[in-house]
C-alpha positions in Angstrom: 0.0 0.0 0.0 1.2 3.8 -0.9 2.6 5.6 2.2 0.1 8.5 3.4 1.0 12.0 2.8 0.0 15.0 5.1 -0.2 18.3 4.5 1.9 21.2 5.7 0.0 24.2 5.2 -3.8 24.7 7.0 -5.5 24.8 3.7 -7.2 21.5 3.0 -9.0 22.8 -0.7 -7.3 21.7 -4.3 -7.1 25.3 -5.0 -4.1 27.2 -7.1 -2.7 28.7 -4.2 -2.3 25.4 -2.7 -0.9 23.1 -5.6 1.7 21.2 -4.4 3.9 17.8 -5.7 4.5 14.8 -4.1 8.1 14.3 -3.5 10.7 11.3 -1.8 13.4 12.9 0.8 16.8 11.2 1.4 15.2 9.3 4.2 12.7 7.7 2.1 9.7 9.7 3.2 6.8 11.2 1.0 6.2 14.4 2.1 4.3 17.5 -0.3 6.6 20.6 -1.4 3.8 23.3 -2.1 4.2 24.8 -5.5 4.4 28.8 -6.0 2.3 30.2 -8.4 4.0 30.9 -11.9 4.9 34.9 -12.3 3.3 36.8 -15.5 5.4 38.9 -16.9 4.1 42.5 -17.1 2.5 43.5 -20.7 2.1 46.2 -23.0 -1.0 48.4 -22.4 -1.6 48.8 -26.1 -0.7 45.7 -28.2 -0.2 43.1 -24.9 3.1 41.4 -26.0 5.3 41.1 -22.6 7.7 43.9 -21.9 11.0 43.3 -22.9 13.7 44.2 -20.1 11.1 43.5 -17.1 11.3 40.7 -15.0 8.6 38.5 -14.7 8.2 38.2 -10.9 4.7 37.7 -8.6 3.7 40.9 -6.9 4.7 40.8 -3.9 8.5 40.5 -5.2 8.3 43.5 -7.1 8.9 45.8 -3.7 11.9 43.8 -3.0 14.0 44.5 -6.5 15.3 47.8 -7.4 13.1 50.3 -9.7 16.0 50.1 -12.1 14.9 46.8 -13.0 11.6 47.5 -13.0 11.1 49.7 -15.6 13.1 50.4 -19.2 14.8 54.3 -19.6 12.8 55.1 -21.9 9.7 57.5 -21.8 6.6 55.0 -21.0 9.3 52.5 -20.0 8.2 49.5 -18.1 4.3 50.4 -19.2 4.3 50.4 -23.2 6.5 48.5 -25.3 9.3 50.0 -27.7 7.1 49.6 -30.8 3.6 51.2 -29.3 5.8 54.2 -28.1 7.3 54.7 -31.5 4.1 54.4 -32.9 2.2 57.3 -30.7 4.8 59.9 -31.1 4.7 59.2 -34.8 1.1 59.6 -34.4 1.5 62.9 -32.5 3.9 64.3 -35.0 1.3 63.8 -38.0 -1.5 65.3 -36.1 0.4 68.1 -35.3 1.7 68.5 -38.7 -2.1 68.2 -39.6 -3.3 70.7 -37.5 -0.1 73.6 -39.5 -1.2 72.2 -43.0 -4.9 73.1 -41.7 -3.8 76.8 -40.4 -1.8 77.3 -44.1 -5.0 76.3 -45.7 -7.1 78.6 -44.2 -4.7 81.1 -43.9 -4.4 80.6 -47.7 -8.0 80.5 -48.8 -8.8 83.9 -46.5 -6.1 85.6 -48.4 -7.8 84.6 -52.0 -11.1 85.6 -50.6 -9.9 88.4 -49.7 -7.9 89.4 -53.2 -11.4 89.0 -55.0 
């Protein structure tokens, strides 16, 4: 018959907190080594692909590491990926650029109106 195999923790439930694998020690016991829930690494706010450069660590562990390695130097670093960032301040440029070929427009057409 299959030795018996307590648990260690006070949780009795089959829950993902409280996974945990059967292991043999040296002395030929069975005893259960609670498994820790795999880390997510942190993603991209726009497009969701994980951020490059940031450690994939559970939340608690992210007080305990520097902010150095938290984030990227980089504006919107550790928040938005390299590509998403690229992409808005391209984005920003052509709607500024917009808004001048607008003003020239009208700036233009006022002056013809005006020469009439």
């Amino acid at each position: 018959m299959a030795q018996r195999v307590t648990l260690r923790k006070r949780q009795p439930y089959n829950t993902t907190s409280n996974r945990r694998r059967v292991v043999k020690t040296p002395g030929g016991k069975l005893v259960y080594h609670h498994i820790k829930k795999p880390a997510a690494a942190p993603k991209c706010g726009d497009c969701g692909v994980a951020l490059p450069g940031v450690p994939a660590l559970r939340p608690r562990q992210y007080s305990t590491i520097s902010k150095r390695q938290k984030t990227v130097q980089r504006a919107y670093g550790g928040s938005r990926c390299g590509d998403c960032v690229k992409s808005r301040i391209l984005r920003a440029f052509l709607v500024e650029e917009a808004k001048i070929v607008k003003k020239v427009i009208k700036s233009q057409a006022k002056a013809a109106s005006t020469r009439k």
